[in-house]
C-alpha positions in Angstrom: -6.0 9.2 18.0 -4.8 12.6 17.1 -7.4 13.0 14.2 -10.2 11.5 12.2 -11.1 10.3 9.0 -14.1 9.9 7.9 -15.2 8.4 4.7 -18.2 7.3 2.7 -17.4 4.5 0.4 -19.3 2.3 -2.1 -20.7 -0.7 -0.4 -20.3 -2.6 -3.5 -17.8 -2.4 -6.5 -17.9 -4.9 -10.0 -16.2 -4.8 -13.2 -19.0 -2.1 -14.4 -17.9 0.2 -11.5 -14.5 0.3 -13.4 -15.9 0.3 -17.0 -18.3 3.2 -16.3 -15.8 5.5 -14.0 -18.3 5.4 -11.0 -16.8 6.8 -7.7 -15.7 4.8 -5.2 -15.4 7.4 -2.8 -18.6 9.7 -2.1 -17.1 11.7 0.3 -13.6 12.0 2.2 -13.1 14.1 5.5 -10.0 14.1 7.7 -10.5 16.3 10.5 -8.2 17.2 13.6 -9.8 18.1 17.3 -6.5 18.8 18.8 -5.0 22.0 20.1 -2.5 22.1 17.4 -1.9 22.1 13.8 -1.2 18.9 11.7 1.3 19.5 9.2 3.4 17.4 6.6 0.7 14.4 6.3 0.3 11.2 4.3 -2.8 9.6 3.5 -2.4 6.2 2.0 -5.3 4.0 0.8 -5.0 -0.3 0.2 -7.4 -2.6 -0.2 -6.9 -6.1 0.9 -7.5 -8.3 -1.9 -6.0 -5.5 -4.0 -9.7 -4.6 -5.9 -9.0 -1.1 -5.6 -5.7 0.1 -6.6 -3.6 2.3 -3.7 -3.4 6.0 -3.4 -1.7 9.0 -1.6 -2.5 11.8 -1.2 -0.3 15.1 0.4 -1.8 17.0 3.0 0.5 20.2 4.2 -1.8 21.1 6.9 -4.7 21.0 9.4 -5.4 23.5 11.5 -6.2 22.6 14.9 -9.8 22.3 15.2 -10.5 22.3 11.8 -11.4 19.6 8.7 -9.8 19.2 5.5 -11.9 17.5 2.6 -10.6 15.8 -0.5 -12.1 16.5 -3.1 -9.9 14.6 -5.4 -11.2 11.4 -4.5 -10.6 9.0 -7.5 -9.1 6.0 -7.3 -8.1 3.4 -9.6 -9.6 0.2 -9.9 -8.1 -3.6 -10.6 -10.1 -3.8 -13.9 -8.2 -7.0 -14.9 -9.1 -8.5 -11.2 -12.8 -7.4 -11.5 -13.3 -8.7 -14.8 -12.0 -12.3 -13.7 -14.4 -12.7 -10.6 -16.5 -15.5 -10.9 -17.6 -15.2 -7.4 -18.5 -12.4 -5.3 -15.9 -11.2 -2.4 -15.4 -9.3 0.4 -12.6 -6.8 0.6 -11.1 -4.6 3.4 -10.2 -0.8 2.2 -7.9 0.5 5.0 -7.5 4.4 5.0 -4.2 5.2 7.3 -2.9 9.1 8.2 0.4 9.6 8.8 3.2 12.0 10.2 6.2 10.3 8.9 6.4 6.6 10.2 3.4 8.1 13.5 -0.1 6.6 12.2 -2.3 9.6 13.8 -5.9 7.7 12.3 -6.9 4.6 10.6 -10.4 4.1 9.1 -11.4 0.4 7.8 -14.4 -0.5 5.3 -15.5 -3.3 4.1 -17.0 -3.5 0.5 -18.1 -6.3 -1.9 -16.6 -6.9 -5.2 -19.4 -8.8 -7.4 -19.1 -11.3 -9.8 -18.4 -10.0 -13.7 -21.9 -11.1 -14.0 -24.3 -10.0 -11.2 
């Protein structure tokens, strides 16, 4: 891979998590330990069962050896799916880079969406 992302997510989310506006996200690091700069960059978040709602963000550049933090880290949540759950279930957020259609990193976490009520 031609960089890295690192990320520190929520193990678990529920319908409060949505209600109350509690990050998802703690922290979010893309970094690049090539030789050369990164420019033009995509980062796209999904979640697979859509719990958490996708987001992009625009990243002009990283210099070569360097990291670049987001600090704009919020990201919608699928109130309306959290609030049906009647049973607690596992979800896969996928964090992809990109340089056009080239995927330079790819980061996968696992969370738990709870039931409404635990």
């Amino acid at each position: 891979m031609k960089a890295e992302i690192r990320a520190e997510l929520a193990e678990r989310i529920t319908f409060a998590t949505h209600q109350c506006d509690v990050p998802v996200i703690a922290d979010l690091v893309i970094s690049n330990p090539s030789n050369t700069d990164l420019e033009n960059l995509t980062l796209e978040l999904r979640s697979e069962p859509p719990v958490i709602g996708e987001r992009t963000w625009i990243i002009d550049r990283i210099r070569a050896g360097s990291e670049h933090r987001i600090h704009d880290r919020r990201i919608p949540l699928a109130g309306s799916f959290l609030d049906s759950l009647t049973e607690r279930m596992r979800a896969d957020v996928k964090l992809r880079l990109r340089r056009e259609q080239e995927v330079l990193a790819e980061h996968t976490h696992s969370l738990i969406a709870l039931a409404r009520n635990e």
